[in-house]
C-alpha positions in Angstrom: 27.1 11.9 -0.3 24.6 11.4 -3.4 22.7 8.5 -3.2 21.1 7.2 -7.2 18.2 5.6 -7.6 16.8 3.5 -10.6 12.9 3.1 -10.2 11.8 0.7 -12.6 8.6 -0.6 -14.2 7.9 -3.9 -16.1 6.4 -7.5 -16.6 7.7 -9.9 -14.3 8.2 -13.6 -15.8 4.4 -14.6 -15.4 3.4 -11.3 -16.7 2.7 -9.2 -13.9 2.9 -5.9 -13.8 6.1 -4.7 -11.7 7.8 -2.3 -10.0 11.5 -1.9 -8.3 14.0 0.4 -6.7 17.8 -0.1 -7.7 19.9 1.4 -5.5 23.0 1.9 -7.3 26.4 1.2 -6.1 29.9 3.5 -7.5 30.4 0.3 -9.0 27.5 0.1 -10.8 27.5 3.7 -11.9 30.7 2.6 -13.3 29.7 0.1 -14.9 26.4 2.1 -17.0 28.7 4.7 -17.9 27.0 8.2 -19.1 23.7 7.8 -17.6 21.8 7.8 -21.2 18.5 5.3 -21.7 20.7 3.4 -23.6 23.3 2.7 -21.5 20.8 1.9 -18.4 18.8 0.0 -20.8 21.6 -1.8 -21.5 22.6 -2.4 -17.7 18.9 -3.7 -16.7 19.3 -6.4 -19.6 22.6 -7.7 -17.7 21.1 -7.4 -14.2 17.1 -7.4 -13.7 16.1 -10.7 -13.8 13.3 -10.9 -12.1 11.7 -8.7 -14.7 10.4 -10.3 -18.4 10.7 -6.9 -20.0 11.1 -3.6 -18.4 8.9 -0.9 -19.8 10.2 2.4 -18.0 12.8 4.1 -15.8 13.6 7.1 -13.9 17.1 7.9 -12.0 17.0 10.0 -9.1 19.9 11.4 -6.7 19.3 12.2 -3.2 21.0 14.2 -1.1 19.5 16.5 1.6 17.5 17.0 -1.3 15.8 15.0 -4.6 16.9 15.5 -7.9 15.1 13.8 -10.8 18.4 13.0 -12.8 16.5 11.0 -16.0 12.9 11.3 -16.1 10.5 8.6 -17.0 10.2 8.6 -20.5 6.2 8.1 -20.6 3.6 9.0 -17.8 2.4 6.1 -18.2 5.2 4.1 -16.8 5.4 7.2 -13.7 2.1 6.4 -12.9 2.0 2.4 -13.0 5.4 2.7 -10.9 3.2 4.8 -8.0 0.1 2.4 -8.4 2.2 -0.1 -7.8 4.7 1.3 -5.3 2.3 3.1 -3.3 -1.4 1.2 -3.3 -4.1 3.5 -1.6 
């Protein structure tokens, strides 16, 4: 079974920097459609509130293995995601 994932980065509503792991349901698959920018862009507006503004995304399937399905579109937002996510 293929598990997606939406990792996302942003400003939270006192405009901290953060970070957050959707795991996404059939039903919200369904609901984002093609999985395009737009259309998860689109989804996050309808159902991340605990963000202010989300700055970057990545989608990734797991299996027995990980596939990056949509990459993060800067590195930036990749490596605020791991400074956040994983603190040394």
């Amino acid at each position: 079974m293929k598990t997606l994932s939406l990792s996302v980065v942003g400003k939270g509503w006192f405009s901290q920097e953060m970070a957050y792991i959707y795991d996404l349901r059939p039903h919200d698959v369904e609901n984002i459609g093609e999985l395009t920018r737009e259309n998860i862009q689109r989804w996050l507006n309808s159902n991340a509130g605990d963000f202010q503004s989300i700055e970057d995304f990545a989608i990734n399937a797991t299996t027995t293995t990980f596939e990056e399905i949509l990459p993060w579109a800067t590195e930036e937002g990749e490596l605020v995601y791991a400074d956040i996510m994983f603190p040394e």
